[in-house]
Residue, then its C-alpha position, 0 to 999 in steps of 0.5 A: x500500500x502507498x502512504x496515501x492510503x492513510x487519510x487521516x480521515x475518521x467518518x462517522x456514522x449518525x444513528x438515529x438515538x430512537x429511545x431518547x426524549x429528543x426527536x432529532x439526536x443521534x448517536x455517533x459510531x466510527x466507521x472502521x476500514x475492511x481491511x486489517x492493518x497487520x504487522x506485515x502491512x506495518x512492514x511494508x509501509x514502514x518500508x516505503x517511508x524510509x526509502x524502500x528498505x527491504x519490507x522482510x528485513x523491517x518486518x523481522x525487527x518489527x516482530x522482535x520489536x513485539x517480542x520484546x514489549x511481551x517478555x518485558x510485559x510479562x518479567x513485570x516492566x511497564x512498557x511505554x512507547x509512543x503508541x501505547x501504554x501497557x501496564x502488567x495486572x493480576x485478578x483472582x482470589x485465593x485463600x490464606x493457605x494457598x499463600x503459601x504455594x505456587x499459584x493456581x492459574x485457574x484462579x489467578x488471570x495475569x494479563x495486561x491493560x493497554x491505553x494510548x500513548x502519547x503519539x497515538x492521542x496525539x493522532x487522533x486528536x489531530x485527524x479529520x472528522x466527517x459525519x453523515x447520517x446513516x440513510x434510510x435501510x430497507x434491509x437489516x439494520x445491525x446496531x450493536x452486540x451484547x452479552x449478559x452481566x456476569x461477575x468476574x473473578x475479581x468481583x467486577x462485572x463485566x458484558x463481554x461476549x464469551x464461547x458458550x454463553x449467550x450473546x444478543x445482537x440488536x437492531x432493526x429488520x433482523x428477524x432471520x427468513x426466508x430460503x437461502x442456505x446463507x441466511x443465518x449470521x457470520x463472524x469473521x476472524x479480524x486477525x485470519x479472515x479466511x477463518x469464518x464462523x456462521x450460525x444458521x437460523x435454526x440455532x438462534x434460540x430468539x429470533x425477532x425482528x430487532x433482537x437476535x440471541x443464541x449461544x455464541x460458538x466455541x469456535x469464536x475463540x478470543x479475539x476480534x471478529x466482524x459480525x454479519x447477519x444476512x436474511x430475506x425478511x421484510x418488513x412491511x406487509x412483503x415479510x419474505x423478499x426475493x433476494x438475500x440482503x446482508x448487513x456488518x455491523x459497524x466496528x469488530x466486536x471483542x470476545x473474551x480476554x480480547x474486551x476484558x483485557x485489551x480496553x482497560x487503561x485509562x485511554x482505552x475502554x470499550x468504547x473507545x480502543x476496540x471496542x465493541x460491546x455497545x448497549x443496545x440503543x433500541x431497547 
């Protein structure tokens, strides 16, 4: 990719904020690139800014670069660099006779939180902004992901979407019908695209036009990943249409440690580094 790619241009998407008081407000969500930028693409990018220097050469340093921001993390430093700010924690609880002994690590979680650093806020605090309303849909609308409220080890609650519990997709137009083998929903791994996950119809245990809810795959394992629904329901008095209409939801929602950890620091959050579990804005 050329350095012209990167814009420095967010759009942001208006919604219409349809259980609020006020008739005409909106609520903003920004709207991320198909693309996923890899270390790779980091590579040859950084290639080309510094005159063409070998891309496998700068990607070799790059993944070092990696490793060694893991094994510091994980000997106990803090590491800061201009992007990000990432701090080692601990939760879990023992009792006083397991003091004594090597800790449980099905007790004890160590991971780490990360923030923005000083040049990534100073990125984003500098890019352009552009907003439009997102337009009248006539096919499904796919407004955010939810799961339940459950307690952590730490005694914290937490929404974050985990394999083999239920999670909620909400919106407009849904309801999953009609005869083409594709209607159903489709999560896609953000890290390996090539790694797709689709639950059909009939695995949706709640199935409505503005909800959807059924147990998330084990195969979604923790990470990224783009959710997709796609159905030939209607609305209206036509409740079946012909052709199979297709809706991604906006932003790539997190699942498991990849939300309960990654968007813990002070410049993070759910909503603001990844995130990705929205409260439902339809009720």
């Amino acid at each position: 990719m050329a350095t012209t790619t990167f814009t420095k241009l967010i759009s942001l998407v208006a919604y219409d904020a349809t259980l609020t008081e006020r008739p005409d407000d909106f609520y903003l969500r920004a709207k991320t690139m198909p693309d996923t930028i890899d270390l790779h693409a980091v590579a040859r990018e950084t290639a080309l800014r510094l005159g063409g220097k070998n891309e496998d050469e700068v990607y070799t340093l790059l993944n070092a670069a990696e490793s060694v921001k893991c094994d510091a993390l994980s000997s106990g430093y803090i590491v800061a660099t201009p992007t990000a700010l990432m701090q080692p924690c601990a939760s879990g609880t023992v009792l006083k006779a397991d003091l004594s002994k090597a800790p449980d690590r099905t007790k004890v979680k160590v991971y780490a939180t990360l923030s923005m650093g000083p040049a990534l806020r100073q990125s984003m605090e500098a890019c352009q902004l552009e907003i439009f309303t997102q337009p009248a849909v006539v096919g499904p609308l796919l407004n955010g992901a939810v799961a339940a409220t459950r307690t952590t080890a730490d005694g914290a609650t937490t929404r974050v979407p985990l394999p083999g519990k239920n999670i909620t997709l909400t919106g407009r137009n849904l309801k999953l019908a009609g005869t083409d083998p594709a209607v159903g929903v489709t999560f896609t791994s953000v890290e390996t695209p090539s790694k797709k996950v689709f639950v059909p119809a009939e695995d949706v245990t709640i199935n409505e036009p503005k909800r959807l809810i059924f147990v998330l795959p084990a195969t979604v394992t923790d990470g990224l990943w783009r959710v997709s629904i796609s159905t030939q329901y209607g609305s209206g008095s036509s409740r079946v249409v012909k052709n199979l209409r297709t809706y991604e939801l906006d932003e790539p929602i997190a699942v498991g440690t990849a939300a309960e950890e990654g968007g813990s620091g002070s410049g993070g959050g759910q909503g603001g580094g990844g995130g990705i579990i929205d409260p439902d804005p339809l009720g």
